[in-house]
DOSEDO-509064 format. One record per residue: residue number from 1; chain; residue in three letters; x, y, z of N, C-alpha, C in turn. Coordinates in steps of 0.001 Angstrom, whole numbers, always signed. Layout:
BEGIN
n chain res n.X n.Y n.Z ca.X ca.Y ca.Z c.X c.Y c.Z
NUM A ala X Y Z X Y Z X Y Z .
...
//
This chain:
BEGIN
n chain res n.X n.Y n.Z ca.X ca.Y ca.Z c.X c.Y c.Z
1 A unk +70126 +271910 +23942 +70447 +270924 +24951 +69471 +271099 +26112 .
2 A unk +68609 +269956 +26511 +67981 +270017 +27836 +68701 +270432 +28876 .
3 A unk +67684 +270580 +30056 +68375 +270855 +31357 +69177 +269726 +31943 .
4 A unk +68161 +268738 +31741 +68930 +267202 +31887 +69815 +266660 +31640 .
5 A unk +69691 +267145 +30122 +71004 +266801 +29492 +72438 +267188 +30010 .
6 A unk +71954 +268570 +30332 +73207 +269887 +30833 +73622 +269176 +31963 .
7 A unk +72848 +268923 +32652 +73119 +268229 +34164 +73899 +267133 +34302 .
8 A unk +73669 +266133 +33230 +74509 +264591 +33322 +75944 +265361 +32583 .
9 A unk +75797 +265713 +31539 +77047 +266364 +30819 +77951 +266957 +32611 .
10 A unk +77219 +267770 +32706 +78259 +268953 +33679 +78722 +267158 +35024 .
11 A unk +77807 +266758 +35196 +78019 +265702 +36222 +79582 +264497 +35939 .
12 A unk +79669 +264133 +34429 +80152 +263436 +33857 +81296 +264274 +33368 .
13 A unk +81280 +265144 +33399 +82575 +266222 +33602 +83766 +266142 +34440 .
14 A unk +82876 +266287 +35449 +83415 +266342 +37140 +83796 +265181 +36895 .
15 A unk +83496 +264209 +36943 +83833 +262913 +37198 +85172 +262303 +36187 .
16 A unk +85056 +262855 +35263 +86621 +262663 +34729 +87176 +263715 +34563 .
17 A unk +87001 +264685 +35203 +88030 +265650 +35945 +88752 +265043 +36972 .
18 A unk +87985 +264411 +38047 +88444 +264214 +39128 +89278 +262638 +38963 .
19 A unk +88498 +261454 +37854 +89353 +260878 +37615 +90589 +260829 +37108 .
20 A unk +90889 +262142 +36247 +92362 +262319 +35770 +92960 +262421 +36768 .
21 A unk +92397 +263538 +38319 +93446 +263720 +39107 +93742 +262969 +40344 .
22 A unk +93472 +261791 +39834 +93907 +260240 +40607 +95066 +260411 +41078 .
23 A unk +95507 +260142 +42334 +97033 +259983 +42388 +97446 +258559 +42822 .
24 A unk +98842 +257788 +41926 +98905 +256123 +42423 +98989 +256216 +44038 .
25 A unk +98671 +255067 +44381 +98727 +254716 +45618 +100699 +254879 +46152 .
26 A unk +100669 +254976 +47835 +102106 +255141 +48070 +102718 +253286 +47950 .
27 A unk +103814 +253310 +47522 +104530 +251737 +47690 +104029 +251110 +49168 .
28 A unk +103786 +249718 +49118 +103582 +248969 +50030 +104847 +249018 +51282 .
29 A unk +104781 +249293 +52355 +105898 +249408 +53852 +105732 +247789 +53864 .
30 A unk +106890 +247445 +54471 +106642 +246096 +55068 +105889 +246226 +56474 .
31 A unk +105195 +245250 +56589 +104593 +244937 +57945 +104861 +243622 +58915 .
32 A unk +105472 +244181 +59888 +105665 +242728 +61193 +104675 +242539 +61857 .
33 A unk +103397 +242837 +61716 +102543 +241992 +62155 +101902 +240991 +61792 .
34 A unk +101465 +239687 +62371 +100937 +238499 +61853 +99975 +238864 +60986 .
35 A unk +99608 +237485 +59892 +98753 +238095 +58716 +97588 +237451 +59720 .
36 A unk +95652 +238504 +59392 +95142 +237986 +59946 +94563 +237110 +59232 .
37 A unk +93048 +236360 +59686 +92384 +235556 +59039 +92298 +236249 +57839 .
38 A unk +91874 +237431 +57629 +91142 +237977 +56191 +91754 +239108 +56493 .
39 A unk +92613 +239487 +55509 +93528 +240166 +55442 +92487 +241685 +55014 .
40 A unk +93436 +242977 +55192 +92494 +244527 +54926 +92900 +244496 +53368 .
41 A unk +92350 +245258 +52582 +92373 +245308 +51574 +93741 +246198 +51621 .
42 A unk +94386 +246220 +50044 +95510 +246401 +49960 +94982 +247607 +49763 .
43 A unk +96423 +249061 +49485 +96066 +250192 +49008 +96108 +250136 +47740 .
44 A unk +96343 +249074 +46302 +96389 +249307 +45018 +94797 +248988 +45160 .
45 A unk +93771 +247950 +45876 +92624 +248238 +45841 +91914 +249233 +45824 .
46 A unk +92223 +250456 +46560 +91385 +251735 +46795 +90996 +252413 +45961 .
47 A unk +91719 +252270 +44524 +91578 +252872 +43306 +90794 +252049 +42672 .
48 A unk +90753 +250849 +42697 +89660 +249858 +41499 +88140 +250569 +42297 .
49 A unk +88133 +250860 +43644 +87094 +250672 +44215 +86097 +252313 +43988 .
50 A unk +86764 +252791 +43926 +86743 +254383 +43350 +86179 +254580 +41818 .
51 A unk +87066 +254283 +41046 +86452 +254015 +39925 +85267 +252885 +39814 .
52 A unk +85182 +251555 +40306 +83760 +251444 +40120 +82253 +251982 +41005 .
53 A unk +83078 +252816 +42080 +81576 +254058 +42445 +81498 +254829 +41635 .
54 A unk +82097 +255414 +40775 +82028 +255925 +39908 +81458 +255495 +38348 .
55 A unk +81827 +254573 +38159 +80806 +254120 +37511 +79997 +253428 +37487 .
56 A unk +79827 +252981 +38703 +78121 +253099 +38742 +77087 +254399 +38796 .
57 A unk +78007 +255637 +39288 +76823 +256532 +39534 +76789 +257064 +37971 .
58 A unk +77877 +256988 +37183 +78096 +257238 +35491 +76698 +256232 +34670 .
59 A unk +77235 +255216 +35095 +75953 +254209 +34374 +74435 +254843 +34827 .
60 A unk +74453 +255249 +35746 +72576 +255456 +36481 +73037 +256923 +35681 .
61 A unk +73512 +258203 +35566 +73568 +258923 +34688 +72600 +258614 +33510 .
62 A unk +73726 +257747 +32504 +73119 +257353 +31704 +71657 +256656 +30989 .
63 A unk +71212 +256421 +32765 +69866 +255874 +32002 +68485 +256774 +32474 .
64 A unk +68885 +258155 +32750 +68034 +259347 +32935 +67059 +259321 +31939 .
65 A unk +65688 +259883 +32172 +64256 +259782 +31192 +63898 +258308 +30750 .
66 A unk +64897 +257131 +31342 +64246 +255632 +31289 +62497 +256036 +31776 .
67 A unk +61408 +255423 +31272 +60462 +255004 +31652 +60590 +254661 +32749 .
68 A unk +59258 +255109 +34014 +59015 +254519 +35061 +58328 +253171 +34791 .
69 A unk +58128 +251889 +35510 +57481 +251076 +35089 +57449 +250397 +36432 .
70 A unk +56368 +250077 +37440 +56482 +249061 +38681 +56889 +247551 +38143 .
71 A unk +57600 +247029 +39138 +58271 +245956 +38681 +59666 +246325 +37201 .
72 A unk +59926 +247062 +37065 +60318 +247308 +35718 +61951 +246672 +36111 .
73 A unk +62805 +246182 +35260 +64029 +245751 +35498 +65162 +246035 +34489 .
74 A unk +64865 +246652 +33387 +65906 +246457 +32339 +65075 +248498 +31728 .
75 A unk +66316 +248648 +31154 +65637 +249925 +30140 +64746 +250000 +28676 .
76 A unk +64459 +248325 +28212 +63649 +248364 +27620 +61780 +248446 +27769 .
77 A unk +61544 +247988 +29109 +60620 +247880 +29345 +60384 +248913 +30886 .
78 A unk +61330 +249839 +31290 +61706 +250656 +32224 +61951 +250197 +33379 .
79 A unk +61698 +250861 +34045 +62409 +251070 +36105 +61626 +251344 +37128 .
80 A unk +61186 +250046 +38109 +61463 +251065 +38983 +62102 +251370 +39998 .
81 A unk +62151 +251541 +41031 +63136 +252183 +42019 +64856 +251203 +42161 .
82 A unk +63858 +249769 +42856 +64872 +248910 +42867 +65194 +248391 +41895 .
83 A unk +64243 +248410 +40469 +65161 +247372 +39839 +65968 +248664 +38719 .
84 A unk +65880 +249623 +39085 +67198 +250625 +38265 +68514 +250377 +39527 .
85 A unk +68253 +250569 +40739 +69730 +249837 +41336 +70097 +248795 +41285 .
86 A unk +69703 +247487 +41012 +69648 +246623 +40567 +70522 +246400 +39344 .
87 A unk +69954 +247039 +38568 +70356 +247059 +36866 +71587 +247341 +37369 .
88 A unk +71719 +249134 +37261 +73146 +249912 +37634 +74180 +249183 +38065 .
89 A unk +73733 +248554 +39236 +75362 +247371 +39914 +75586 +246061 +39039 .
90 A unk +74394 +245608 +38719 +74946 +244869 +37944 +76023 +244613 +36409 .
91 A unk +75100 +245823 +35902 +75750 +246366 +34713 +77128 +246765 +34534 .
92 A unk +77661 +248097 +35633 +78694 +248660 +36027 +79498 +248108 +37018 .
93 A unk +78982 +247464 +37669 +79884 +246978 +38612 +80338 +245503 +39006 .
94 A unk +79513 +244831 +37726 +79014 +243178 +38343 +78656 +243182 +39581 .
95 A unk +77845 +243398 +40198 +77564 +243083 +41486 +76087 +242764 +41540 .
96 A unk +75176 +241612 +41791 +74066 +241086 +41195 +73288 +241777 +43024 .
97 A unk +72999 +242397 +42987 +72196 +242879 +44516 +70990 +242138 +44785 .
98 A unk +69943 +242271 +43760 +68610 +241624 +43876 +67540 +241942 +45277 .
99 A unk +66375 +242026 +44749 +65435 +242293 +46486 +64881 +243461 +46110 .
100 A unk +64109 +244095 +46742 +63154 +245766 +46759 +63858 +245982 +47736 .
101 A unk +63261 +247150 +47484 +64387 +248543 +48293 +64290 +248112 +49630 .
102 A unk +63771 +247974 +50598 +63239 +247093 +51568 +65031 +246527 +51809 .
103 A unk +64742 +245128 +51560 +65836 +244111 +50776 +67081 +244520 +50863 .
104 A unk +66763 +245509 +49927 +68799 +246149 +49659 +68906 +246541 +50711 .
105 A unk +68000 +247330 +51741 +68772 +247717 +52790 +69162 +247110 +54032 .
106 A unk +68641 +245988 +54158 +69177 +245110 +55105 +70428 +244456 +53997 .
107 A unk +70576 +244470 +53049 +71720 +243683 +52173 +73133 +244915 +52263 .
108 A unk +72945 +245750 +52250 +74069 +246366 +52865 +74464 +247562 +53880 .
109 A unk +75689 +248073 +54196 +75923 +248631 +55010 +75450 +249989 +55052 .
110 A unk +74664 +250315 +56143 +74786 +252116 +56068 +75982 +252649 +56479 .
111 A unk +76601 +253873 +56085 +77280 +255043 +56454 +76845 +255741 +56915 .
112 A unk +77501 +256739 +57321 +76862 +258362 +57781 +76564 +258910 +56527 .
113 A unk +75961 +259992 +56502 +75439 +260620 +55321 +76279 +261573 +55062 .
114 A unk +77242 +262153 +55868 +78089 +262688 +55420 +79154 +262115 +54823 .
115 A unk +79306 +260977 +55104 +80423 +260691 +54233 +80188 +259485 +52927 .
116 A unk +78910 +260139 +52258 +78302 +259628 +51508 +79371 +259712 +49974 .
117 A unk +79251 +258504 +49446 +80344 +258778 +47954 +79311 +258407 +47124 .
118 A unk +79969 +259312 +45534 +79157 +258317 +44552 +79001 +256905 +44075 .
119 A unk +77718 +256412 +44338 +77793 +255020 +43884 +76983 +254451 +44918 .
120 A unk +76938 +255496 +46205 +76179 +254743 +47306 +74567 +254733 +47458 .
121 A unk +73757 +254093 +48096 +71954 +253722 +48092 +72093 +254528 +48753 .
122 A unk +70839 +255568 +48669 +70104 +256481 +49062 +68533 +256267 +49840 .
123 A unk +68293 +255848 +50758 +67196 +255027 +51251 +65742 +256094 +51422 .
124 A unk +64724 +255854 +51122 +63612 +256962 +51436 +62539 +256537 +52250 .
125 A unk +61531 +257025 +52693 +60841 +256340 +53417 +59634 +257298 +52710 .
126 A unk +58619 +256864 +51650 +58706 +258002 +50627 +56619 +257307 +50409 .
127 A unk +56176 +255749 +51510 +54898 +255557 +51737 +54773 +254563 +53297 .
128 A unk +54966 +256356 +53874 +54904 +255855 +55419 +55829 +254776 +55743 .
129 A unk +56665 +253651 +54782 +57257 +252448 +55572 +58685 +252822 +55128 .
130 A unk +59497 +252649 +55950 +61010 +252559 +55880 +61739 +251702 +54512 .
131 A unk +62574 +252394 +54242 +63291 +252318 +53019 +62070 +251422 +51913 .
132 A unk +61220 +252692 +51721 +60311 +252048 +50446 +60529 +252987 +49200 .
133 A unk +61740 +253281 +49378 +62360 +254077 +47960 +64104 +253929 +48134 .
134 A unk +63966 +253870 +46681 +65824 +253755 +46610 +66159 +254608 +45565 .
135 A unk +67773 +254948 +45611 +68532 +255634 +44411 +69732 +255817 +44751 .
136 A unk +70344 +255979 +43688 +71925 +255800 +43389 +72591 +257480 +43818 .
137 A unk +73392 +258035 +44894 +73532 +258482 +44649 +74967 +259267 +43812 .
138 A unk +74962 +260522 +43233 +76025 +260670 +42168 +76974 +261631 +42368 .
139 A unk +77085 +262226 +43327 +77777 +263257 +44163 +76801 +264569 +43512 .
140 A unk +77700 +265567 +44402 +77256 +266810 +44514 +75710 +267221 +44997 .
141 A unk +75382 +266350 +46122 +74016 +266340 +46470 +73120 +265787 +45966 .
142 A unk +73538 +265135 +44240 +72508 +264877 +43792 +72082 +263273 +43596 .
143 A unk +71244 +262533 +43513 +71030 +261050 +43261 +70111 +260981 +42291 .
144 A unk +70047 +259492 +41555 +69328 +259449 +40369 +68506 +258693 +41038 .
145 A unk +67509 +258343 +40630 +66080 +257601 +40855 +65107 +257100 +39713 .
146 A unk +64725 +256387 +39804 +63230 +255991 +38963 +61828 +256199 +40250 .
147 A unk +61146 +257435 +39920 +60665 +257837 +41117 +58928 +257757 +40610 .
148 A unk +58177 +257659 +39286 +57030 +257862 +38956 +56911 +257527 +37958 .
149 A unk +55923 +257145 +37355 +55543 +257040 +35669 +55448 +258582 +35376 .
150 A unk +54865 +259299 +35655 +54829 +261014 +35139 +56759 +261183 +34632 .
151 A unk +57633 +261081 +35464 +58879 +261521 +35183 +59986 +260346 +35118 .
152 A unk +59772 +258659 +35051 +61287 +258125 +34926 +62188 +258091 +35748 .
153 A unk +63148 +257782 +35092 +64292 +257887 +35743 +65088 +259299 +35539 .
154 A unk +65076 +260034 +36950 +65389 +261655 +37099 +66853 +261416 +38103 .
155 A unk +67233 +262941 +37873 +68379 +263496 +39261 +67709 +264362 +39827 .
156 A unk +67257 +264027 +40891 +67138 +265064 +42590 +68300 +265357 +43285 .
157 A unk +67988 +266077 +44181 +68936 +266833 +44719 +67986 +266354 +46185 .
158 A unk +69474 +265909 +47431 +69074 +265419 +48542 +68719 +266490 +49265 .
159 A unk +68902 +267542 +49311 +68066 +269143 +50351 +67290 +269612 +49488 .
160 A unk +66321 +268890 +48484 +65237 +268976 +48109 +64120 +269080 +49159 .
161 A unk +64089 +270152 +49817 +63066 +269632 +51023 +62250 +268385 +51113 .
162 A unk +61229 +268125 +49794 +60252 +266232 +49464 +61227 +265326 +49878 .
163 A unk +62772 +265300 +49777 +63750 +264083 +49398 +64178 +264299 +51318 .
164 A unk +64777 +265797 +51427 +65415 +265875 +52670 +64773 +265577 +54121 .
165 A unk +63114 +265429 +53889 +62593 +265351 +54784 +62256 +263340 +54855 .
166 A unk +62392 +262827 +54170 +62120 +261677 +53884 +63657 +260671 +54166 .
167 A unk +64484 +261327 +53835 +66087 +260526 +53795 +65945 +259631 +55026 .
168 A unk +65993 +258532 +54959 +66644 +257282 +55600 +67831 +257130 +56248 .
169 A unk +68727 +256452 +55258 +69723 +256683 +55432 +70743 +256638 +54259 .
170 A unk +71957 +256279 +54224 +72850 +255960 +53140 +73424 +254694 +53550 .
171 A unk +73691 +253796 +52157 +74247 +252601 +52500 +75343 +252649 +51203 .
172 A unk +76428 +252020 +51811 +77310 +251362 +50802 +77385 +249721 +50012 .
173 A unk +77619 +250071 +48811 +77811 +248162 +48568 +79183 +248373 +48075 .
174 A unk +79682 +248906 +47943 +81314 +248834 +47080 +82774 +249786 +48365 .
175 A unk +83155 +248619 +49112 +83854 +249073 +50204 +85206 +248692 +49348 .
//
């Protein structure tokens, strides 16, 4: 077994470890306050939303040692940066993002980086210009990427000093 291999295995572990130990949401309280225009999401939502960060960062797992390819959009003809996040949400999550990394990041929200989940954009600034690299990240520090033709689509680790000194920011698309 590769190292790689070992890595998505042990990653994809965790992840339905932690999905078994889901707990249901508490029963709905009634509420006397007026409904607003656009109501907050319910708490039986919080769980659909969980599981699909999760699988999205499961799907970008899965397409580790894809070919690098500029412009690349699909895993037959490879990846690159944006169009493996691209793919990933669409695939796993239906969510059609579209744009270069650039793009995605005005298309959604940053977080703090600490309270970064799996499933969220990882922004780089990786040729002198702001968010001119992207990746999915998958918890435990680590994010997937399509980062070169030499290596594909890989998992780095964000206190990679190359990655930690470059980090942007973090953005969410799945609230």
């Amino acid at each position: 077994m590769t190292c790689r291999t070992s890595q998505a295995a042990l990653v994809v572990g965790v992840f339905a470890l932690l999905a078994g130990c889901a707990t249901p949401p508490p029963a709905p309280v009634a509420d006397r306050t007026p409904p607003l225009a656009s109501p907050p999401p319910t708490p039986a939502a919080a769980p659909l939303v969980l599981q699909a960060r999760n699988d999205v960062a499961l799907f970008a797992l899965s397409l580790l040692d894809t070919p690098y390819t500029r412009g690349g959009r699909g895993p037959a003809t490879g990846f690159d940066c944006s169009g493996l996040v691209n793919h990933v949400y669409a695939r796993a999550a239906g969510v059609k993002l579209g744009g270069t990394s650039a793009q995605l990041g005005q298309k959604t929200r940053r977080v703090d980086a600490r309270e970064r989940q799996p499933g969220d954009l990882v922004f780089f600034n990786t040729l002198g210009e702001s968010y001119s690299h992207v990746g999915v990240y998958v918890g435990n520090g680590r994010f997937v990427h399509a980062s070169n033709p030499r290596t594909g689509v890989r998992v780095d680790r964000l206190d990679n000093r190359y990655w930690a000194e470059r980090l942007e920011g973090v953005h969410r698309v799945l609230e």
